[in-house]
N, C-alpha and C positions, 0 to 999 in steps of 0.2 A: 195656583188656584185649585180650589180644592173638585171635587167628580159635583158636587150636589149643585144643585140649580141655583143661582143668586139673582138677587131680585132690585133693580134700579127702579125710583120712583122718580120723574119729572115733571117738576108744579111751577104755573108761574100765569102769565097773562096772555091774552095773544098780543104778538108783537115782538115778543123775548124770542124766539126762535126755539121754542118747546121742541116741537115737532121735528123740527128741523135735526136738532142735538140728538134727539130719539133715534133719528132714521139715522144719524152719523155712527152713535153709538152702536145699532145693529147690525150696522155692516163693518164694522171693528171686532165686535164679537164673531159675527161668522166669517171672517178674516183670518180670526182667529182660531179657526177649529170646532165655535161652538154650535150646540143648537141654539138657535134664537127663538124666540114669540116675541111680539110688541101688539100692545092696544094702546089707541089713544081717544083720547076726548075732547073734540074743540068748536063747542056747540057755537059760543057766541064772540071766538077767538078773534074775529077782525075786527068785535066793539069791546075790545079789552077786556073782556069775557075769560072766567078760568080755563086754562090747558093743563091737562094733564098725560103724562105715555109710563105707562107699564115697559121696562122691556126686562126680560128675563133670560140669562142663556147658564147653559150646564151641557152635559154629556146629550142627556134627552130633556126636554121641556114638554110638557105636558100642556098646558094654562098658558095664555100672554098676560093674564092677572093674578096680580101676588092679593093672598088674604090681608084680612087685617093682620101688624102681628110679624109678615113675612118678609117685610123690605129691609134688605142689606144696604143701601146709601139713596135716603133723601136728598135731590139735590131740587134746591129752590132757585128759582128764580125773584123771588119777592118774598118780603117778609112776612105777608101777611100770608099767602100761599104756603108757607112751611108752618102754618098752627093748622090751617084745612084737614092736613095730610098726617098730622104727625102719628094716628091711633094706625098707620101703616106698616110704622117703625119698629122691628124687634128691638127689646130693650137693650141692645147693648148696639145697634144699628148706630152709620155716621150720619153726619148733615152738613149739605155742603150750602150756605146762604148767602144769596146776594142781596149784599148791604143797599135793598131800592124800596123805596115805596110809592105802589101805585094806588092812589084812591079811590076805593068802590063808589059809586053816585052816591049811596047813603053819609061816607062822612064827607064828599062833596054838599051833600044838600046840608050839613047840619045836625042830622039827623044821631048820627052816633060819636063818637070820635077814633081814631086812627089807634087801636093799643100800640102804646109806646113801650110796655114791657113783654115784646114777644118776642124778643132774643134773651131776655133772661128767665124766661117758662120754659125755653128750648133746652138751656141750660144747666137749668134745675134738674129737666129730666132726663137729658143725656148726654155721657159724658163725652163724646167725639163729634161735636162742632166746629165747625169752620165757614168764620164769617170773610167775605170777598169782598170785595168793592169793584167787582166787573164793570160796571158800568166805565168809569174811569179809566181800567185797565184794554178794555173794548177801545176809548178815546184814544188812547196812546199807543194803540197799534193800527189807529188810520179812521174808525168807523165804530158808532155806536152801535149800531148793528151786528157787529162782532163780541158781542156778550156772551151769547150761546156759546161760542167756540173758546173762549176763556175758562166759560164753568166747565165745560168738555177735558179742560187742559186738569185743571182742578180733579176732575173727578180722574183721568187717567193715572194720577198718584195713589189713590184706590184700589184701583184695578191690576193685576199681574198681567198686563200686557206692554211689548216692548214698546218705547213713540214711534219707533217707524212704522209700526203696524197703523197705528193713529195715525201719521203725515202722509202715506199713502193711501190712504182712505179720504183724507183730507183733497189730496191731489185731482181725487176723483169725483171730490164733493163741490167744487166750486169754481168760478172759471177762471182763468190767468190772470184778470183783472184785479181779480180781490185773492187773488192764493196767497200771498206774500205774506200780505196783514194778517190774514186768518191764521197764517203758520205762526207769525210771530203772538197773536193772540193766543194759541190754542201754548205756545213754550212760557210765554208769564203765566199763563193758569198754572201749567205745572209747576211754574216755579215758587207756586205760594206755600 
């Protein structure tokens, strides 16, 4: 991993475990050796309200907020959530999407309808996408709730860091009850 600061963006609903993946992510990085910053945003996060977390680590960090422009890997939680975010993206930036859609009250009420082609605008505009189907993959490791820790597994393919740096982080993130699933969720993420 190169000296200059890189820039992770995390979008998605409350519920998806944003925050959660954010705070996992940061202490992987400074586990790692880095300087860290994180900001997040989870105003209306426990009525399915957008989430968002900056985290950012390099040698020194300056900012816990990346400009427009400056994010090294989008990772969505929702599809609709990775069009919000994407003027974040440097143009040659990844994106990491989980294949979910959650509906805003607007195309609940009728109101608009759901774009059905915003995985292929993603597409259009850049060329390292990677679509997930976490949700599923979350199921199959014990708990839907295990999403976050799937896209985590996912975005650690990314990242220049070893998994055991991640699985002792992991260790330390969750409690014995659910450490198993979460291990074996955050190993199919990588494995995608």
């Amino acid at each position: 991993m190169s000296e200059s600061v890189r820039s992770v963006l995390l979008v998605g609903v409350g519920g998806h475990g944003v925050i959660r993946a954010s705070d996992i992510l940061s202490a992987v990085m400074m586990n790692a050796g880095f300087d860290v910053k994180k900001s997040e945003v989870h105003g209306m996060a426990q009525r399915g309200g957008c989430v968002s977390s900056h985290v950012r680590f390099g040698r020194k960090v300056y900012s816990p907020l990346a400009r427009k422009g400056d994010v090294d890997v989008l990772v969505s939680f929702e599809k609709l959530e990775t069009l919000r975010y994407l003027e974040y993206l440097k143009s040659d930036g990844k994106v990491i999407i989980n294949n979910e859609e959650v509906y805003p009250p607007s195309v609940n009420l009728g109101e608009i309808e759901y774009p059905g082609d915003a995985i292929d605008f993603v597409k259009e505009h850049f060329k390292n996408v990677k679509m997930v189907d976490a949700t599923a993959m979350a199921l199959r490791s014990g708990d839907r709730r295990m999403v976050n820790t799937v896209i985590l597994g996912v975005l650690s393919s990314y990242l220049d860091i070893e998994p055991g740096v991640w699985e002792n982080v992991l260790e330390e993130s969750f409690p014995s009850k659910i450490l198993r699933g979460n291990i074996e969720a955050f190993r199919s993420g990588r494995g995608v």
